[in-house]
C-alpha positions as CSV (number, residue, x, y, z in Angstrom):
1,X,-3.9,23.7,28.3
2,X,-0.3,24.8,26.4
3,X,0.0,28.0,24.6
4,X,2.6,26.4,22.2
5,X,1.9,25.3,18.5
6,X,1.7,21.7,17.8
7,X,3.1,20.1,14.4
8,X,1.6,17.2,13.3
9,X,2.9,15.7,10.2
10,X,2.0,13.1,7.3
11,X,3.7,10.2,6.8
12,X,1.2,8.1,5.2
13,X,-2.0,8.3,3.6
14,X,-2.0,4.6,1.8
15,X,-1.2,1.3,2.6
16,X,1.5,1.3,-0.6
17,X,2.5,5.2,0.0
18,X,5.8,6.3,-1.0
19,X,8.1,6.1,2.3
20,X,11.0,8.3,1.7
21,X,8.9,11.6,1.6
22,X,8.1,10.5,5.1
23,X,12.2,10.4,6.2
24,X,12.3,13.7,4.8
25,X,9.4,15.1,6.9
26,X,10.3,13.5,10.5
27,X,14.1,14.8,9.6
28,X,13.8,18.3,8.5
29,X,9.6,19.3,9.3
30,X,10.3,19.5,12.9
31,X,7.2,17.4,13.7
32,X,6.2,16.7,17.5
33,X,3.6,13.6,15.9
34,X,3.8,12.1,12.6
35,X,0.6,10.2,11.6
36,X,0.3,7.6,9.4
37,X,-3.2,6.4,7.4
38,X,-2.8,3.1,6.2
39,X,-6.2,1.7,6.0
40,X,-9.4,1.3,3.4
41,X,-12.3,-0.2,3.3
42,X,-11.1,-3.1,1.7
43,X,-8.0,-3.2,3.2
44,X,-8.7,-4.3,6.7
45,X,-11.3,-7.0,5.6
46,X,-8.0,-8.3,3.9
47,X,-6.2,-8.1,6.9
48,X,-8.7,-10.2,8.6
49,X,-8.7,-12.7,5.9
50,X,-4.5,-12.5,6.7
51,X,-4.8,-13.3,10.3
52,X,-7.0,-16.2,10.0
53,X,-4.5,-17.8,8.0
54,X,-1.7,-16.7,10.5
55,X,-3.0,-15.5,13.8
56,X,0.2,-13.8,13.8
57,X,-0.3,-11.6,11.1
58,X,-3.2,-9.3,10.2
59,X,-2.1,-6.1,10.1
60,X,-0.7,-3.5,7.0
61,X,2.0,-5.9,5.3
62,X,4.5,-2.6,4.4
63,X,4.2,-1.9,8.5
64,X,7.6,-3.2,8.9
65,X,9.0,-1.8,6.0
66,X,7.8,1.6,6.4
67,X,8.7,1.6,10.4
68,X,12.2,0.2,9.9
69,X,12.4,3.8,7.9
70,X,10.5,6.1,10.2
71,X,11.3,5.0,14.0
72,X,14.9,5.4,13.7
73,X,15.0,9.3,13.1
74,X,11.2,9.5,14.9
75,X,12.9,8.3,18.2
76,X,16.2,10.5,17.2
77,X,14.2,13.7,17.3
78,X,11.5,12.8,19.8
79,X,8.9,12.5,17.2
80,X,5.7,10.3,18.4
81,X,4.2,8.3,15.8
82,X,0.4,7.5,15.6
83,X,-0.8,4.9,12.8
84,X,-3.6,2.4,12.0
85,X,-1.2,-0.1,10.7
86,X,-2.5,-2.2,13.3
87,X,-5.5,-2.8,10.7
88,X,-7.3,-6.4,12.2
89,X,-4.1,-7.2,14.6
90,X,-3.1,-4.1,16.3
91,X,-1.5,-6.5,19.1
92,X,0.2,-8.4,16.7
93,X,1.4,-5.3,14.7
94,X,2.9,-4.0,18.4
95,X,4.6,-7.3,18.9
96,X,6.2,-7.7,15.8
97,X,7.1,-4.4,15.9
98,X,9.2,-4.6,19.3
99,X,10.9,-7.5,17.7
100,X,12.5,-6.2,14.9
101,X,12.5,-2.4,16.6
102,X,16.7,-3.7,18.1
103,X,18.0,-4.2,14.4
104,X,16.9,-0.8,14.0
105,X,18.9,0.7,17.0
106,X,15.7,1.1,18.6
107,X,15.5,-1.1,21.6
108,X,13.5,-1.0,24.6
109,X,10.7,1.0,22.9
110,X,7.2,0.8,24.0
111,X,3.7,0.7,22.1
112,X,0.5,1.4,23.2
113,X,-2.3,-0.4,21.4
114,X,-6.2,0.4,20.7
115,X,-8.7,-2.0,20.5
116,X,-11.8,-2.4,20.4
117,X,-12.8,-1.8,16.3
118,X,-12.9,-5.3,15.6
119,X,-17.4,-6.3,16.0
120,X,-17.4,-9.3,14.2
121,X,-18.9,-11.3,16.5
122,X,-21.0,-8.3,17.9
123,X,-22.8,-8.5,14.3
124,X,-24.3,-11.6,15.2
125,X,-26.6,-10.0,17.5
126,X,-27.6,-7.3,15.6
127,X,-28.5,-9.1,12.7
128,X,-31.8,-6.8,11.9
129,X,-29.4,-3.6,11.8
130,X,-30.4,-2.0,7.8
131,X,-27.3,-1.5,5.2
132,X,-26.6,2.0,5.1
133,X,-26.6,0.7,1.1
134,X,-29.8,-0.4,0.0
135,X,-31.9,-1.1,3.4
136,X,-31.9,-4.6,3.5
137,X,-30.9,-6.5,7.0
138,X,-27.5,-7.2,7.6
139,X,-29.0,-11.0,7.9
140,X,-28.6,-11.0,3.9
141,X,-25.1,-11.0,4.0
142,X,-23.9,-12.8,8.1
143,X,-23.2,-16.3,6.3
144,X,-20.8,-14.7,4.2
145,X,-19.1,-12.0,6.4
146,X,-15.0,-11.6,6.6
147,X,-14.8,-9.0,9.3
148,X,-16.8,-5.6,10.6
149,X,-15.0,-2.9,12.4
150,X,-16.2,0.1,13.8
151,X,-14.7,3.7,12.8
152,X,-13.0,4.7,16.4
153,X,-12.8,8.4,16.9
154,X,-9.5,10.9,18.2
155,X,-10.7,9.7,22.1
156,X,-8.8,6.5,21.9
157,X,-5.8,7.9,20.2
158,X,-5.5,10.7,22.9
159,X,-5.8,7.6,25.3
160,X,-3.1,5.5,23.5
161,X,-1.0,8.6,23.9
162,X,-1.8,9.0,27.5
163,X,0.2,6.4,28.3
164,X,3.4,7.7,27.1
165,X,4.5,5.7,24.6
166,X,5.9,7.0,21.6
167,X,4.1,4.9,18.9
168,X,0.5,4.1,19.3
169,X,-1.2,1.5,17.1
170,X,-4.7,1.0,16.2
171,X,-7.2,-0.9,13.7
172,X,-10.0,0.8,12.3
173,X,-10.0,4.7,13.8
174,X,-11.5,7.0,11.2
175,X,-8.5,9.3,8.9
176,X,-9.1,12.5,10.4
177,X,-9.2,11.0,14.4
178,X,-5.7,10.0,14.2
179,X,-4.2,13.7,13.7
180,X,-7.1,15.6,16.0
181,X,-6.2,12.6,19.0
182,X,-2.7,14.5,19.8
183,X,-4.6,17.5,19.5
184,X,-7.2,15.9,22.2
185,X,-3.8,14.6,24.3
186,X,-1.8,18.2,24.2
187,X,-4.6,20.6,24.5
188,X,-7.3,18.8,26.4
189,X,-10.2,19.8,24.2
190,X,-13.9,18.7,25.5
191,X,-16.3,16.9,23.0
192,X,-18.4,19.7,23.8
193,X,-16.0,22.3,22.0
194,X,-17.4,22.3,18.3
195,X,-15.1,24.9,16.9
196,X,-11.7,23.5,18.2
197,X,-12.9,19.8,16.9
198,X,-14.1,20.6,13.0
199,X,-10.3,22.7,13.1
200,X,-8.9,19.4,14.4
201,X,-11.2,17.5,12.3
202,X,-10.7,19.6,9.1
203,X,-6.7,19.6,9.0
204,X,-6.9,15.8,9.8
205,X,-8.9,15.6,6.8
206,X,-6.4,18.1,4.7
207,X,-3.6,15.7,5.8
208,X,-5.0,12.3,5.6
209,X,-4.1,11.9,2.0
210,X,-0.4,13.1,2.4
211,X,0.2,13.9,-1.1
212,X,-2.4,14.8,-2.9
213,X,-2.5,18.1,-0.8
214,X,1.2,18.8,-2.2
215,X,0.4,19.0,-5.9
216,X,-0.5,14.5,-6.2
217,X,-3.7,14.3,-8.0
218,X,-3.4,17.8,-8.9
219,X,-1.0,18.4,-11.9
220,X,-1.9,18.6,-15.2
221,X,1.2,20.2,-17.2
222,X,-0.3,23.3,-19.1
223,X,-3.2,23.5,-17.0
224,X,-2.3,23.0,-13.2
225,X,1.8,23.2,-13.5
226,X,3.4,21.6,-10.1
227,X,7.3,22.0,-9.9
228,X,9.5,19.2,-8.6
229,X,6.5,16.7,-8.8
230,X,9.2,13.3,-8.2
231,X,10.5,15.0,-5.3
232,X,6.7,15.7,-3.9
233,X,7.1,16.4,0.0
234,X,4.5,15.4,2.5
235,X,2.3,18.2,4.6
236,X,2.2,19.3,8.2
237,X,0.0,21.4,10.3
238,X,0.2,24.0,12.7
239,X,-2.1,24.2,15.6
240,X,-2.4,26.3,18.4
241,X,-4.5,25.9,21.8
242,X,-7.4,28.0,20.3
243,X,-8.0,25.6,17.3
244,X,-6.2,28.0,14.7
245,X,-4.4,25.5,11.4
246,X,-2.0,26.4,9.7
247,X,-1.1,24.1,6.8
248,X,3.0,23.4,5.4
249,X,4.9,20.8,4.0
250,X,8.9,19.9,4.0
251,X,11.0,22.6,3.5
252,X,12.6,22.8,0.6
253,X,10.8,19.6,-1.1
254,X,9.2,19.6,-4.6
255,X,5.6,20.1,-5.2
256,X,3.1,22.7,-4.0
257,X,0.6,23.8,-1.5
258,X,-1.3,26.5,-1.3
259,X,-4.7,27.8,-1.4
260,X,-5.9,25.6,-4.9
261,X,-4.4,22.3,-3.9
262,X,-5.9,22.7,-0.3
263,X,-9.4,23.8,-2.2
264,X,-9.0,20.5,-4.2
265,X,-8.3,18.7,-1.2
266,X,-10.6,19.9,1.1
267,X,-13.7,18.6,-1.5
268,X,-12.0,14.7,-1.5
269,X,-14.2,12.2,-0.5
270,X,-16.1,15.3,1.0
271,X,-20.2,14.0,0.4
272,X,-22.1,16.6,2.0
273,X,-20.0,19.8,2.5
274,X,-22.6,20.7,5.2
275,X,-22.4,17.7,7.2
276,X,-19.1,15.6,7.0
277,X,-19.8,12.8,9.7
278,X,-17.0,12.1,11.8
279,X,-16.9,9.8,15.3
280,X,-15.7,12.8,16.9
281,X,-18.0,15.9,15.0
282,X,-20.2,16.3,12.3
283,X,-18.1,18.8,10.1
284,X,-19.4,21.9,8.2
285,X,-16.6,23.1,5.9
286,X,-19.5,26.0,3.9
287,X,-17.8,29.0,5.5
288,X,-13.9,27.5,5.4
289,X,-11.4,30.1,3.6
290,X,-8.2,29.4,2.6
291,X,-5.7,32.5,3.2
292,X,-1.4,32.3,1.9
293,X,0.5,33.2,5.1
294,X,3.8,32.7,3.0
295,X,5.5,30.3,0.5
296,X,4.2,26.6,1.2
297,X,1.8,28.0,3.9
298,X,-1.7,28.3,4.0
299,X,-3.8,29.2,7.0
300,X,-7.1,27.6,7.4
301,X,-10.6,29.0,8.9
302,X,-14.4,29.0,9.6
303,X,-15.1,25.0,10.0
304,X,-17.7,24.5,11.8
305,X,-18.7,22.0,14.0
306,X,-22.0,19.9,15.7
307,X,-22.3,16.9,18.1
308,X,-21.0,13.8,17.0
309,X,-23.6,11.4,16.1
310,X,-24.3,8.2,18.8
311,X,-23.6,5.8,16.5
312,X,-20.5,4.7,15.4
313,X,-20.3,3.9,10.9
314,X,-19.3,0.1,10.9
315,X,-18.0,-1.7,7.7
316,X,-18.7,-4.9,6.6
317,X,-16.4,-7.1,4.7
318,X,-17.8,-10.2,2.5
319,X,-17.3,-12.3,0.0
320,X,-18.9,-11.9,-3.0
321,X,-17.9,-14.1,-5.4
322,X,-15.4,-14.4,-7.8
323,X,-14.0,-12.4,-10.9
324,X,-11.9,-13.8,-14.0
325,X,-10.0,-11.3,-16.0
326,X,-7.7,-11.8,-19.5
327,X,-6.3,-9.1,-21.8
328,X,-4.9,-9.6,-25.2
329,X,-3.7,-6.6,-27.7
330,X,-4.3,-5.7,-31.6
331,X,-2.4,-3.5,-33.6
332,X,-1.3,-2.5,-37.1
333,X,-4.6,-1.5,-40.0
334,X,-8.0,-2.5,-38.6
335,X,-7.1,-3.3,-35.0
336,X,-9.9,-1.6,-33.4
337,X,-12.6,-3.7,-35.8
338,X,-9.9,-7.2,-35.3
339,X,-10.0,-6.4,-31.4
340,X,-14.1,-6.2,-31.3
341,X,-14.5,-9.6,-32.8
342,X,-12.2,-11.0,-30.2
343,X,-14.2,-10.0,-27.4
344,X,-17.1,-11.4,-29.5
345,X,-15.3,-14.6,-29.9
346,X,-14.9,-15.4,-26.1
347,X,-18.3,-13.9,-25.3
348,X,-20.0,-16.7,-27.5
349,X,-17.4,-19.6,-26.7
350,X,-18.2,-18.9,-22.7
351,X,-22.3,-18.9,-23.6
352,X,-21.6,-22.2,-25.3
353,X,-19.5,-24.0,-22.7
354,X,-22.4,-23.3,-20.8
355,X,-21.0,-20.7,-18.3
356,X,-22.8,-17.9,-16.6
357,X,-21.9,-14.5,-14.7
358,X,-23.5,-12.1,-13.6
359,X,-21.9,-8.9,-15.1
360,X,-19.3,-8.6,-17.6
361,X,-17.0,-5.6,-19.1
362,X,-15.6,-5.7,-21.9
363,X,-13.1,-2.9,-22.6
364,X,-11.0,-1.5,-24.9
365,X,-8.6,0.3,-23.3
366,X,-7.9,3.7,-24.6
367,X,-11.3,3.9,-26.1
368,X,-13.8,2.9,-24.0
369,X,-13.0,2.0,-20.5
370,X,-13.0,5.1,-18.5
371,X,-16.4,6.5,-20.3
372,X,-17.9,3.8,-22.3
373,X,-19.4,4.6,-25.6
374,X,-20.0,8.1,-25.0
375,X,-20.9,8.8,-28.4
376,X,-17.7,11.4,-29.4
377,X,-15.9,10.3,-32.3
378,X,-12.8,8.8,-31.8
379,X,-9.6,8.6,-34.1
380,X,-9.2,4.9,-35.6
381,X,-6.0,3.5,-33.1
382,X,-3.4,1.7,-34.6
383,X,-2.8,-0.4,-31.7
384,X,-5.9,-1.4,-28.9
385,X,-6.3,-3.7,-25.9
386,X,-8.9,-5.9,-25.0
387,X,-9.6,-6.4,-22.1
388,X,-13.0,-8.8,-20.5
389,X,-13.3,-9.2,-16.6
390,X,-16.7,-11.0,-15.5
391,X,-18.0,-11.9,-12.0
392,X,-19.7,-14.9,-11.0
393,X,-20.1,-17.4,-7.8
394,X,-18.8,-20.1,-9.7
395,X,-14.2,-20.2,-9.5
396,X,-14.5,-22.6,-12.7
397,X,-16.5,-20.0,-15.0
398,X,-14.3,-16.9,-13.3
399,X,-11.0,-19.0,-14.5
400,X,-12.2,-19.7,-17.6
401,X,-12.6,-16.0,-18.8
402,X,-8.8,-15.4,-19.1
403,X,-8.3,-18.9,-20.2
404,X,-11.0,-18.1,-23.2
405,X,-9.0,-14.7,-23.4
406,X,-5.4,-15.9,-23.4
407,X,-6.8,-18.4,-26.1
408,X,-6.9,-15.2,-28.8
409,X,-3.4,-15.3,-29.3
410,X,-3.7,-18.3,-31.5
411,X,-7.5,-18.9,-31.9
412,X,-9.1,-15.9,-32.6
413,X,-9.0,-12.8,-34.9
414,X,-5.1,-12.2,-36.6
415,X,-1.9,-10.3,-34.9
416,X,-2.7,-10.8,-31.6
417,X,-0.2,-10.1,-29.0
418,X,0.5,-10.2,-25.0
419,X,-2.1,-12.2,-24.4
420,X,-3.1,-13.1,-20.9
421,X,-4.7,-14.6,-18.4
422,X,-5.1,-12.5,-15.3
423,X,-6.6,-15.4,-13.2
424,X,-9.6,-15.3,-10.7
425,X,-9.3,-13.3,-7.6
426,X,-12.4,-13.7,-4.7
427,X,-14.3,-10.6,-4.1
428,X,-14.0,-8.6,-0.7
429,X,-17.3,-6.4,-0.7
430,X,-17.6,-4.0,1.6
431,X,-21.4,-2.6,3.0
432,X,-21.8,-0.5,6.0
433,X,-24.8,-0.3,9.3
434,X,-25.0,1.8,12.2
435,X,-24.0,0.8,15.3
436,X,-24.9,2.4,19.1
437,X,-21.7,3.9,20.7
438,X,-23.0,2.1,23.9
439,X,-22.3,-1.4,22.5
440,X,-18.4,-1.0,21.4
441,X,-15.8,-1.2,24.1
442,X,-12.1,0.1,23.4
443,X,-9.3,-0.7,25.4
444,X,-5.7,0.7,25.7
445,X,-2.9,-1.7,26.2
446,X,1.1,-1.1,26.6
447,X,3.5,-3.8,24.8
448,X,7.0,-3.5,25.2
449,X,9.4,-1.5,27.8
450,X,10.0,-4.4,30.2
């Protein structure tokens, strides 16, 4: 146990996030970690898709990018770096980290890497296992799986870090594990100490999102004014031995935080305020207050914690099918009324080529596609976009929706304009099940250093 006060930092809370707020935290926040979120739902069934074409690959495709950025000054200022860029090829991610880690000035580095997210094949045998969804057995959806990884908890972060390498990469770990695992490594908390894990566990989840606790997803000039918003920094924490959190971002960087954007955040994603299920607690955030210690610094108190549950949440990538997308724009005198029988025109030329799908939206954007017909009045636009997306099983019918839309620029209603065809994509779906803790094994291994 250490009496100092650890500084975690964010440097990622997206696969696409911005990188050069990042820089500017491991160069002037004075960070011990930095901690970077890369992974969604979606995302790592991608990644698994990825690898299977190229065993190789499989992991966040901006890794390199973003670490080319952040090891340099990391290893300059003794920074250790915690991500799960790894996503469904943490080795791979290590190895082709360590190659390019010379051109960087960074040689002989090491990498410790987690594994043990990745249950495909362990969802074989658990076929009966309900969706957390709608019930039905995970059987109704094994002939079409991608991938299915487990949500790894802070324990096998504080493990990667136990080996003393500066950079540890893993695949699926949940958001708010990545920042409480250093906390785990430095301080040596129990999994029987509720209070210091919902602290760890809450300013993981405050941090997880890097910006929008700085004033992203929070301004709204007039109403919520947020100064410097291009130059938006990214946010650290402050934690002591005794599980106290004190929340900052970069000095002198644009945006804000203080006690309304952490509010905001602390509600993101947040589905039962009285029991936010983590692998490593079950978080109660009713009784957490917000208090301004200073400029950009906002202390945090009162979560509360309970066992963690012993099951681990595992997702479930799978194909679903395909959807076909086209837009086209109207404008000038009656646009709204010429863009309405546009979408009428491809609905009826699809029904008679014989074509079916299972669900299609029809939008025109700036009206209707946020809230649908909502029944408030609108002003007549002088300029409208259409835009049709349908899903189906069948490529053919999914192509020929922006082939039918494209076709309005010169077969359908008058003045069309920027038509096109946005192509058919396959569909990654994502359901979730339950898995016992007993039936995943993790494993720490070291690349690099020889």
């Amino acid at each position: 146990m250490t009496d100092r006060t650890l500084r975690i930092g964010a440097g990622c809370g997206f696969s696409d996030d911005r990188i050069p707020p990042a820089v500017e935290l491991i160069e002037h926040g004075d960070l011990d970690y930095v901690c970077c979120e890369c992974l969604a739902e979606r995302t790592i069934a991608r990644e698994a898709l990825d690898r299977a074409r190229n065993p190789g690959r499989g992991y966040t495709p901006s890794m390199l990018e973003r670490m080319a950025a952040i090891l340099p000054p990391s290893r300059a200022r003794g920074v250790r770096i915690v991500s799960n860029m790894g996503a469904a090829n943490p080795r791979g991610a290590a190895r082709a980290l360590l190659e390019a880690a010379p051109s960087w000035g960074c040689p002989g580095v090491t990498c410790a890497v987690v594994l043990g997210d990745d249950v495909t094949e362990l969802m074989r045998d658990h076929s009966a296992l309900p969706l957390l969804e709608d019930g039905t057995p995970l059987e109704s959806i094994l002939p079409r799986m991608a991938s299915a990884n487990a949500y790894l908890g802070a324990d096998v972060v504080a493990a990667g870090l136990a080996t003393g390498a500066p950079i540890v990469l893993t695949g699926r770990v949940a958001d708010p594990s990545l920042f409480l695992g250093p906390m785990l490594h430095e301080f040596g908390w129990a999994y029987d100490d509720w209070e210091k894990l919902a602290a760890g566990t809450l300013a993981g989840h405050m941090l997880e999102c890097t910006g929008q606790l700085t004033g992203g997803c929070f301004a709204d000039p007039g109403m919520k004014e947020v100064e410097d918003l291009a130059g938006l920094g990214y946010p650290f924490v402050d934690v002591t031995a005794d599980g106290a959190i004190t929340l900052g971002k970069t000095p002198g960087s644009g945006g804000r935080l203080d006690v309304a954007t952490c509010k905001e955040q602390v509600l993101y994603e947040m589905h039962d305020p009285t029991a936010y299920i983590t692998p490593d607690c079950v978080l109660d955030i009713t009784d957490v207050e917000f208090a301004p210690e200073a400029s950009d610094r906002v202390r945090a108190s009162g979560a509360k914690g309970r066992p963690r549950t012993p099951t681990y949440k595992v997702v479930v990538g799978y194909f679903d099918g395909y959807i076909g997308a086209g837009e086209v724009g109207y404008a000038g005198i009656n646009a709204l009324a010429r863009a309405k029988l546009a979408i009428e025109v491809v609905k009826e030329r699809l029904r008679r080529r014989g074509l079916f799908y299972s669900e299609m939206r029809c939008d025109l954007i700036g009206m209707n596609s946020l809230h649908g017909e909502d029944g408030r009045a609108k002003a007549e636009p002088y300029e409208v976009r259409v835009r049709i997306a349908a899903r189906t099983d069948d490529r053919k019918a999914a192509v020929a929706v922006g082939d039918e839309v494209r076709a309005m620029h010169m077969q359908g209603p008058g003045a069309a304009g920027g038509g096109v065809n946005l192509g058919a994509r396959e569909i990654l779906a994502v359901k979730s099940v339950l898995l016992p803790r007993d039936q995943v094994r993790t494993e720490v291994l070291v690349e690099g250093g020889q």
